[in-house]
KESE-603468 format. One record per residue: residue number from 1; residue in one letter; z, x, y of N, C-alpha, C, O in turn. Coordinates in pm, 1 decimal, always signed. Each point is the difference from the previous one (the first is absolute). Example, Ala and Ser with C-alpha at 12.3 -4.5 7.8 and 13.67 -1.06 7.14 Angstrom:
% KESE-603468
+-----+---------+----------+----------+----------+----------+----------+----------+----------+----------+----------+----------+----------+----------+
: num : residuo :     n.pz :     n.px :     n.py :    ca.pz :    ca.px :    ca.py :     c.pz :     c.px :     c.py :     o.pz :     o.px :     o.py :
+-----+---------+----------+----------+----------+----------+----------+----------+----------+----------+----------+----------+----------+----------+
:   1 :       A :   +780.0 :  +1319.0 :   -569.0 :     +0.0 :    -89.0 :   +119.0 :     +0.0 :    +90.0 :   +120.0 :    +66.5 :   +103.6 :     -1.9 :
:   2 :       S :   -138.5 :   -138.6 :   +106.9 :     +6.0 :    +82.0 :   +119.0 :    +73.0 :    -77.0 :   +109.0 :    +16.9 :    +50.9 :   +110.8 :
+-----+---------+----------+----------+----------+----------+----------+----------+----------+----------+----------+----------+----------+----------+
END
This chain:
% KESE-603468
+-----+---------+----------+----------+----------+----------+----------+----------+----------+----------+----------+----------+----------+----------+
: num : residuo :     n.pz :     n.px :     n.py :    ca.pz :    ca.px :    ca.py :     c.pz :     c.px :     c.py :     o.pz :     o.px :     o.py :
+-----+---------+----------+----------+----------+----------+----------+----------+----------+----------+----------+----------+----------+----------+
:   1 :       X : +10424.7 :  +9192.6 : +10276.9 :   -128.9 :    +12.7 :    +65.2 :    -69.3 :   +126.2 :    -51.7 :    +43.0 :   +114.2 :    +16.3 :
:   2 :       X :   -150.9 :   -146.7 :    -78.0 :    -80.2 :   +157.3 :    -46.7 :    -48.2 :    +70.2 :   +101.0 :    -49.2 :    -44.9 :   +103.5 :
:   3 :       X :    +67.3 :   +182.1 :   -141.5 :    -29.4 :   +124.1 :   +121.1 :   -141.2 :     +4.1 :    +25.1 :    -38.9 :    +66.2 :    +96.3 :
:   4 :       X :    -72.4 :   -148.2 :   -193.3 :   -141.0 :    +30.3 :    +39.6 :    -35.5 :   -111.6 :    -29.8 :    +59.6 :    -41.2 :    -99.5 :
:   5 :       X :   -161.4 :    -57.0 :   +159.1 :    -84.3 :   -103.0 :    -69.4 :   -139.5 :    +64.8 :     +2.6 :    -60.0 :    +48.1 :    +96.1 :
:   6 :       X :    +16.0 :    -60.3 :   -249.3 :   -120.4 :    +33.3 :    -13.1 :   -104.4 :   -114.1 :     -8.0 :     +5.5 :    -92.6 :    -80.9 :
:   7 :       X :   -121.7 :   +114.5 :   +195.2 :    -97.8 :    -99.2 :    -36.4 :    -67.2 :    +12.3 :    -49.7 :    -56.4 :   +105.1 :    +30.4 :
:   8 :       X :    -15.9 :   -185.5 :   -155.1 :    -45.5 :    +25.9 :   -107.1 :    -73.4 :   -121.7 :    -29.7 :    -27.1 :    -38.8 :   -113.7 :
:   9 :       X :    -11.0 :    -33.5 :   +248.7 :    -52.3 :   -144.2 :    -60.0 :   -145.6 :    +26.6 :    +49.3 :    -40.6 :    +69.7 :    +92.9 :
:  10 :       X :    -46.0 :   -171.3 :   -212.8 :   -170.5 :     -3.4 :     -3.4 :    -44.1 :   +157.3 :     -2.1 :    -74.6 :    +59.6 :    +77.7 :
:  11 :       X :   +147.2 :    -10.8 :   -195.5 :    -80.4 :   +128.5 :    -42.8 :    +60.2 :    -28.0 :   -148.9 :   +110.8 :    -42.3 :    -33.2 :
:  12 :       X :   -247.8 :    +89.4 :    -60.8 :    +62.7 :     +7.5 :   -148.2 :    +39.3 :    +91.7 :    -71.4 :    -23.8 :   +117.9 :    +26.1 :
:  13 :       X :    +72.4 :   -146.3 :   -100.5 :   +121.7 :    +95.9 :    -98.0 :   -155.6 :   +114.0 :    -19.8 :   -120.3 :    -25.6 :     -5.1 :
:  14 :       X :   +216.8 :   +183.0 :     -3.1 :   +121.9 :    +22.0 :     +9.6 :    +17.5 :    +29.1 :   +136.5 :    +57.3 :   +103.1 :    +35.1 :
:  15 :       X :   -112.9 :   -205.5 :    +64.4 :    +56.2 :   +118.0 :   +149.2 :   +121.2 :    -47.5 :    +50.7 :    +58.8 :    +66.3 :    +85.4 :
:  16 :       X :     +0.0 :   -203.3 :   -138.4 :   +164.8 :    -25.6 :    -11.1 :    +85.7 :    +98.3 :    -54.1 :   +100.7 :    +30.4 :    +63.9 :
:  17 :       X :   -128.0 :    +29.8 :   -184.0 :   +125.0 :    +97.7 :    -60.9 :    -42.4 :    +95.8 :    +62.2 :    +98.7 :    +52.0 :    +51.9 :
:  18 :       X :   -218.9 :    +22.4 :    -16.7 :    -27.0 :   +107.9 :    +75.0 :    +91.3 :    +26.6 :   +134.9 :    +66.8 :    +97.8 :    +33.5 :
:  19 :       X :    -90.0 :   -218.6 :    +27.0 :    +64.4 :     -6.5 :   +158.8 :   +143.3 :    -35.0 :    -63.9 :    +49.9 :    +20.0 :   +110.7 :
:  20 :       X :    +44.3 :    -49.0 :   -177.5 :   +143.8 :    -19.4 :    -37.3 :     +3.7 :   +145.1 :    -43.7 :   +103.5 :    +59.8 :    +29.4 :
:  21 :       X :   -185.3 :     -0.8 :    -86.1 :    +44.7 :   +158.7 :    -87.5 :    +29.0 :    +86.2 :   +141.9 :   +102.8 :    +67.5 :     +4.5 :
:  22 :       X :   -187.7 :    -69.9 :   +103.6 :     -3.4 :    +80.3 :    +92.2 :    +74.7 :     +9.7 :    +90.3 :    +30.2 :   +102.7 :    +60.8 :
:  23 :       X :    +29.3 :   -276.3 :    -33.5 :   +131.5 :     -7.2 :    +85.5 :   +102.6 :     -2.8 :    -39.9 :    +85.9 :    -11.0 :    +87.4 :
:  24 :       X :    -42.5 :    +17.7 :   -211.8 :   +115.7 :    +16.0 :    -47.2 :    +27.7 :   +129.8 :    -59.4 :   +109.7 :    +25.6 :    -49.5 :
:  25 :       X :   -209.6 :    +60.1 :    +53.2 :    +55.2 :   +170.4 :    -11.4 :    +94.0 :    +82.1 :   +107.2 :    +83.2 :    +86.2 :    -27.9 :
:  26 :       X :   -114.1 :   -129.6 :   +141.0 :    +33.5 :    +15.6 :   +143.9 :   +164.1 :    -34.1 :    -14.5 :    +90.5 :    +61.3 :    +56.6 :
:  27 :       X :    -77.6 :   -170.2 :   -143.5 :   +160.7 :    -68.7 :    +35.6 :    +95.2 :    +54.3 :    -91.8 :    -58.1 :    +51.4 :    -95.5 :
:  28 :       X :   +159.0 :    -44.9 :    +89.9 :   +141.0 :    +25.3 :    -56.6 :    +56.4 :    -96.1 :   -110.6 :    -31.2 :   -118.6 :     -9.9 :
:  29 :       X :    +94.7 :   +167.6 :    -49.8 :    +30.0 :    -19.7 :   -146.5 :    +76.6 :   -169.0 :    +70.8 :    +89.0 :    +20.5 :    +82.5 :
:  30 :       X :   -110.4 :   -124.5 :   -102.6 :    +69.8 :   -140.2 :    +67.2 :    -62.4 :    -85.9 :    +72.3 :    +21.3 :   -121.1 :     +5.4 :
:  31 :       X :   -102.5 :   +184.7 :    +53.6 :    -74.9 :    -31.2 :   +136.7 :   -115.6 :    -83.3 :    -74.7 :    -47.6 :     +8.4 :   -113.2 :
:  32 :       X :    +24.4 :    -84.6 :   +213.0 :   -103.5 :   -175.5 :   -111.4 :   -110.0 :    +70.9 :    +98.4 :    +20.9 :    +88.4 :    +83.1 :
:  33 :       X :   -161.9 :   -162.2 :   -121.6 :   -119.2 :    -85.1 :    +56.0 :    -23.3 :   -114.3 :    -44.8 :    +70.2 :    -40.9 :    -92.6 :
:  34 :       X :   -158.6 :    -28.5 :   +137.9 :    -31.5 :    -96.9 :    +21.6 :   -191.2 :    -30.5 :     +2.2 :    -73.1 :     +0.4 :    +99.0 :
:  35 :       X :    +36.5 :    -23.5 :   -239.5 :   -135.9 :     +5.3 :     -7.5 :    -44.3 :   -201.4 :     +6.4 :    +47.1 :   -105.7 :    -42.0 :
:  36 :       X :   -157.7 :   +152.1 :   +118.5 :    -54.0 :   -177.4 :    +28.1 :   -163.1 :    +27.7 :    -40.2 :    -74.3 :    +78.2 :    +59.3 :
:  37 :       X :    +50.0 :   -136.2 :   -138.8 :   -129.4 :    -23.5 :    -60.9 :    -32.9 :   -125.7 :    -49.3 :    +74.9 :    -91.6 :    -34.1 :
:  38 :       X :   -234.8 :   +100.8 :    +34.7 :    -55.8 :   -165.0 :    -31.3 :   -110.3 :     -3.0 :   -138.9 :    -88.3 :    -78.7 :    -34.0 :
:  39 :       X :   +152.7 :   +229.8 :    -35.9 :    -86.6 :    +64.2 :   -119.6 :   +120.3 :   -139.2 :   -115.8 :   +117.7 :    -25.4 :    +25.7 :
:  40 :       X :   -185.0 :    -24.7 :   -121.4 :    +40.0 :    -54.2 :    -81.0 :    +16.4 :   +108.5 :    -86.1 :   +120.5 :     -3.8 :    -24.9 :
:  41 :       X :   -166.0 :    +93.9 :    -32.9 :    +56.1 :    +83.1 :    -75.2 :    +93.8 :    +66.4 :    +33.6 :    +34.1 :    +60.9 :   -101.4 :
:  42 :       X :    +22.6 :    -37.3 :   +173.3 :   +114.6 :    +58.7 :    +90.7 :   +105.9 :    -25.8 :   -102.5 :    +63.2 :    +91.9 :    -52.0 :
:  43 :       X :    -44.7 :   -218.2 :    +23.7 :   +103.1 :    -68.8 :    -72.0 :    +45.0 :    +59.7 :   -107.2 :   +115.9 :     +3.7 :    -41.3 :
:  44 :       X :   -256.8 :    +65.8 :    -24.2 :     +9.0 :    +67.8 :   -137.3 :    +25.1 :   +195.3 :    +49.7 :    +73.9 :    +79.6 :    -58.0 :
:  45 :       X :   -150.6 :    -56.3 :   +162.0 :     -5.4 :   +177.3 :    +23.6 :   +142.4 :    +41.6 :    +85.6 :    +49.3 :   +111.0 :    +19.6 :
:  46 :       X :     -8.5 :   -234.0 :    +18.8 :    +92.3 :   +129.2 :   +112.9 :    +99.6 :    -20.5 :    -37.6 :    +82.1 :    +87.7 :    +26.7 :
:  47 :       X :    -34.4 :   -200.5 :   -101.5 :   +129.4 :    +17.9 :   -148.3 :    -17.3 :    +97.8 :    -83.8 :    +98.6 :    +53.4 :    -51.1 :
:  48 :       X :   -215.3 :    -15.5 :    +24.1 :    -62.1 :    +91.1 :   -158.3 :    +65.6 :   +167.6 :   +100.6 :    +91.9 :    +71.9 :    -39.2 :
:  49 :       X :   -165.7 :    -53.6 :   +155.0 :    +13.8 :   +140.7 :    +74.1 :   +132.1 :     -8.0 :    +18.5 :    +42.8 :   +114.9 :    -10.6 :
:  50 :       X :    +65.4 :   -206.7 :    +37.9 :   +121.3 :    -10.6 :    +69.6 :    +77.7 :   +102.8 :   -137.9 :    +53.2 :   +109.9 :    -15.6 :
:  51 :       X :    -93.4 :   -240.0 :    -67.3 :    +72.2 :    +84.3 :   -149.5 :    -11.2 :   +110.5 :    -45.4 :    +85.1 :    +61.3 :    -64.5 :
:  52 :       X :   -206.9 :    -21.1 :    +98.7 :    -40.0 :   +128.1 :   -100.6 :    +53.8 :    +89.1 :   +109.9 :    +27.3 :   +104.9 :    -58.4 :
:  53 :       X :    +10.1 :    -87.4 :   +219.5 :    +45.2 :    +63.8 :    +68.9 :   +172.2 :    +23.3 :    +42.6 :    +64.8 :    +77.4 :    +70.4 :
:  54 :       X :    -40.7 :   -184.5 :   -151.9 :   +153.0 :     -7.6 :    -39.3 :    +56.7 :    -76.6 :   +130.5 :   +120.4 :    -25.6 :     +3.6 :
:  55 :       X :   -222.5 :    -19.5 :   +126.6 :    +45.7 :   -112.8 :   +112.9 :    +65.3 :   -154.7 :    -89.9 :     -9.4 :    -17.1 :   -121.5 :
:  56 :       X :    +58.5 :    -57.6 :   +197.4 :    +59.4 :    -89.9 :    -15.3 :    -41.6 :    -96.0 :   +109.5 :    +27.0 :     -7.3 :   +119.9 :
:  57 :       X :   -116.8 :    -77.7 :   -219.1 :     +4.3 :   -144.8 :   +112.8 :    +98.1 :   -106.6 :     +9.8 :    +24.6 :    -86.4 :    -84.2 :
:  58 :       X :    +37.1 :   +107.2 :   +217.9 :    +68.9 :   -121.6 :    +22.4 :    +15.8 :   -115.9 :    +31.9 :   +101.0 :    -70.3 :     +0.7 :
:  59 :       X :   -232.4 :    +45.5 :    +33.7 :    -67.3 :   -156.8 :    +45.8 :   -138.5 :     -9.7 :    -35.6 :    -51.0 :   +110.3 :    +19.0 :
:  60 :       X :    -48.5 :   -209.0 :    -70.4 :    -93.3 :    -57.0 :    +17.9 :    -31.6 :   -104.3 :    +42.7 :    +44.3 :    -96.4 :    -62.5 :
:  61 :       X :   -116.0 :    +72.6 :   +161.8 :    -21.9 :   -138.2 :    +55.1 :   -129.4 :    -36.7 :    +70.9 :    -76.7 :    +84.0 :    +47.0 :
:  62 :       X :    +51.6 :   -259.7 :    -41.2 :   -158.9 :    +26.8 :     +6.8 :    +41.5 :   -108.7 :   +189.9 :    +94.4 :    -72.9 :    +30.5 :
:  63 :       X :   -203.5 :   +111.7 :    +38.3 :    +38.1 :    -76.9 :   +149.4 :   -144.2 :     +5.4 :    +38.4 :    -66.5 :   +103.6 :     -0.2 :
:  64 :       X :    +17.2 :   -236.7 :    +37.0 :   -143.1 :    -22.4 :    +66.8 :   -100.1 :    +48.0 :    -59.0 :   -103.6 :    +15.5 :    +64.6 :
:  65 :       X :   +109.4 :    +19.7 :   -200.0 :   -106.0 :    +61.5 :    -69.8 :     +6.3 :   +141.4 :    -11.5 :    -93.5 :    +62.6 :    -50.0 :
:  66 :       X :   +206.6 :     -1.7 :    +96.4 :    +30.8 :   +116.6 :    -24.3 :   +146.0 :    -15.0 :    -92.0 :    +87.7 :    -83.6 :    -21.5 :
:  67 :       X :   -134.2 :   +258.9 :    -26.4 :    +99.6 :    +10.3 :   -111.4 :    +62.6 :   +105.9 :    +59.2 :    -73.0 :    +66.7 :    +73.3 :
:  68 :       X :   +224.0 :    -20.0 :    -86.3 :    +86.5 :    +84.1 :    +83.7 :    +78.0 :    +56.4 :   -113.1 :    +79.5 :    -62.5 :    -70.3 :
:  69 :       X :   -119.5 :   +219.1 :    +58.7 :   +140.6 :    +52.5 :   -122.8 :   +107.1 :    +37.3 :    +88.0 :    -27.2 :    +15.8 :   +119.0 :
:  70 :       X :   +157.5 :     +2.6 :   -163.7 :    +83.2 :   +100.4 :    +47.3 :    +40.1 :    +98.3 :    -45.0 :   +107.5 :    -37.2 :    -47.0 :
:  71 :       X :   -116.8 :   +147.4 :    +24.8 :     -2.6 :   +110.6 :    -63.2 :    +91.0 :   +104.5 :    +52.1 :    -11.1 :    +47.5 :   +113.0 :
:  72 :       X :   +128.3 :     -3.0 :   -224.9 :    +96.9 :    +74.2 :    +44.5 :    -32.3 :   +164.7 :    -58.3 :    -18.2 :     -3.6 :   -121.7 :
:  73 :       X :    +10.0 :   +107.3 :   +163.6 :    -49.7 :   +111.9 :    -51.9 :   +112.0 :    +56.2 :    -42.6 :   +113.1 :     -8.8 :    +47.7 :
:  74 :       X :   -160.5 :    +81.9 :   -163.7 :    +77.7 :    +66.8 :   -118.5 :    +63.7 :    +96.4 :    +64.4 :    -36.2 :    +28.5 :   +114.2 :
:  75 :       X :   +149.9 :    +43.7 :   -179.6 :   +100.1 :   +147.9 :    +41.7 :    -99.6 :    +81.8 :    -62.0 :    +13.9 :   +122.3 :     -3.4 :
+-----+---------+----------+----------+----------+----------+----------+----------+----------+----------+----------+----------+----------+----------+
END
């Protein structure tokens, strides 16, 4: 279960990686969130930020028109 769900739906990029950058500074080297957005580019930015921040996504998945990362934060 991720320690934060970030809502991030019907606003466009970048205020998805913005709002994932901000709640996952707060958390500990293990500790997931959970971003839900309805940005189609999402698909492409918050894989691109995950990587270049050295996070690890562990799930992507799409539900009711939303798209859900799982995102494990770096040591």
């Amino acid at each position: 279960m991720p320690a934060v769900v970030v809502d991030a739906r019907n606003v466009p990029c970048p205020v998805p990686v913005l709002r994932a950058a901000l709640a996952i500074r707060d958390l500990t080297a293990g500790e997931t969130i959970e971003v839900v957005t309805t940005d189609r580019v999402a698909h492409v930015d918050i894989p691109a930020w995950a990587s270049d921040m050295g996070h690890l996504i562990l799930d992507t998945f799409e539900q009711d028109g939303e798209i859900h990362f799982i995102i494990e934060k770096s040591g």
